[in-house]
C-alpha positions, 0 to 999 in steps of 0.5 A, a space after each residue: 927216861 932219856 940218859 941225857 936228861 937223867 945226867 943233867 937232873 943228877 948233875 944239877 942235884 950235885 951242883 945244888 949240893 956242892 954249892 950249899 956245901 962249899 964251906 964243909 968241903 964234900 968229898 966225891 964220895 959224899 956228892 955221889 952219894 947225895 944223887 945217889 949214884 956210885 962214886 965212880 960213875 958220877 966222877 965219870 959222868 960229871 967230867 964227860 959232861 963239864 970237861 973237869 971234876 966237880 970240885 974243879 967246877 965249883 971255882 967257877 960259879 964263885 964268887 971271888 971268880 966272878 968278880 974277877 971276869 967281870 973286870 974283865 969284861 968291862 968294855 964288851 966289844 973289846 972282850 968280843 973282839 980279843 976272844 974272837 982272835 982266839 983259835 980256842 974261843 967260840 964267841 956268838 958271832 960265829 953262829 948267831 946274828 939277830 933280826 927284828 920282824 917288821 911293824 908289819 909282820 908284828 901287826 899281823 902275829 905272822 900272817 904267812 909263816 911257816 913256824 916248826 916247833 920241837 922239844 929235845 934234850 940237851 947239856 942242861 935238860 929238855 928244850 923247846 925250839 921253833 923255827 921259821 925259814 928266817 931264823 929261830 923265834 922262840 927257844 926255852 928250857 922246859 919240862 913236863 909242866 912247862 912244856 904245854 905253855 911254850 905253845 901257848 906262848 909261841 901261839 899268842 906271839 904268833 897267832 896267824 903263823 901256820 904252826 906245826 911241830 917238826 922235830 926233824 927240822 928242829 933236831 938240826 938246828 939244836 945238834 948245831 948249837 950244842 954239838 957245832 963244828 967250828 969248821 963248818 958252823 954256818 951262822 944261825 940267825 934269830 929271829 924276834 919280836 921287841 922294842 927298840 929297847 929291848 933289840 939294844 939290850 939283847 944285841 949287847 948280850 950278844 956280845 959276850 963271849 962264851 965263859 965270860 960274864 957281865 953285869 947290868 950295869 955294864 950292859 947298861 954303859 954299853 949301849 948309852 944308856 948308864 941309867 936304865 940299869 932296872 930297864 935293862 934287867 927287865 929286857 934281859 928277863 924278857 929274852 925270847 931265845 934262851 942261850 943263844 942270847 946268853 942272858 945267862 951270862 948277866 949276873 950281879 956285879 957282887 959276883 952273885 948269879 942272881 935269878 933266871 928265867 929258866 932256873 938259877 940253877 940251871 944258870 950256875 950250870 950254864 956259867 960253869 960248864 961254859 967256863 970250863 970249856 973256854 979254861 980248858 980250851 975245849 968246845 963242846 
């Protein structure tokens, strides 16, 4: 098994139990026990891969913590805007704008594009990645029973598209998203199929800065639209580029995480491991 799948299966497992055990306070030793590791190579592992202790990390995926960002994430193009005068903060203007294919291009799933397509391992597990010369069109958390449906997906939204895998090509683009250098990050453009509605949404996602979290309604507000609040939460479930548009970061205005297309657990790790970058001034 690749080493950084096997860190994230047992750091996913310690997060599952540290969560459902937060009122019994478990010791390093319990937790580390629970995934079945020493106690000294799971802190070790746990802190290489968040930036900070199990115990430090729990405070993130809170609820009364939560709460707390989501008032501050009232208007999102201010947040956007004060995090993006931040030399600490990594917000997704710096590596990602947005492009709907044209009625034409949608009419033909395709006709005349070169799609490369790869699977390779990542902070939160294996992924699925497929690019075409204008952008990235497709990405997903996947594992040996998922993997076959993404193609399957990617060829129906695609049918026409000339289809190959290419894990060079690919390995690029996902070393930029999860290991970039903010020095010389160029922009990583995406490129999707989507109503107007759906465009609206998921460019309004783009706007939330990492470690930073916002509710349906918020999203809703944001783009003129207070009262689509179901509608909103049926266009962020049907996000075709997992973490690049973070709708990871949409949760529950309870502070509850609430549900995720690719795992709620993997969603508590996302949040987690972001707001423990941005609080500790790291980027990964």
């Amino acid at each position: 098994m690749d080493q950084k799948t096997y860190n994230y299966e047992k750091i996913a497992k310690a997060i599952e139990y540290i969560s459902e055990n937060v009122k019994n306070q478990p010791s390093l030793f319990e937790v580390a026990e629970e995934v079945n590791i020493s106690q000294f190579h799971f802190q070790r592992m746990f802190t290489e891969w968040a930036g900070v202790s199990p115990k430090k990390f729990l405070q993130y995926i809170t609820a009364d913590y939560l709460k707390g960002k989501i008032k501050e994430s009232t208007n999102l193009v201010e947040l956007a805007e004060s995090a993006g005068l931040s030399s600490q903060s990594r917000v997704y203007d710096l590596f990602t704008g947005i492009e709907a294919v044209t009625p034409q291009e949608f009419k033909t799933g395709g006709k005349g594009l070169q799609i490369s397509y790869g699977f390779h391992q990542t902070p939160f597990g294996e992924c699925f990645i497929a690019v075409t010369e204008r952008g990235i069109c497709a990405m997903a958390f996947v594992d040996e029973e998922t993997r076959e449906h993404q193609l399957i997906l990617l060829g129906k939204k695609w049918h026409f598209a000339a289809i190959e895998p290419n894990q060079e090509i690919t390995e690029s683009y996902v070393h930029r998203i999860f290991s970039p250098n903010l020095d010389t990050l160029e922009k990583l453009p995406i490129m999707v199929q989507g109503t107007n509605f759906q465009l609206k949404v998921w460019e309004a996602l783009l706007t939330i800065p990492q470690g930073s979290v916002t509710t349906y309604q918020q999203i809703a507000n944001s783009i003129g639209n207070p009262k689509a609040v179901r509608a909103v939460g049926t266009a962020v479930g049907d996000n075709p580029i997992a973490y690049l548009i973070p709708c990871h970061r949409v949760i529950r205005k309870e502070g509850i995480l609430g549900e995720y297309r690719w795992g709620s657990l993997r969603k508590k790790a996302l949040i987690g491991w972001e707001a423990a970058k941005m609080d500790g001034g790291l980027v990964s």
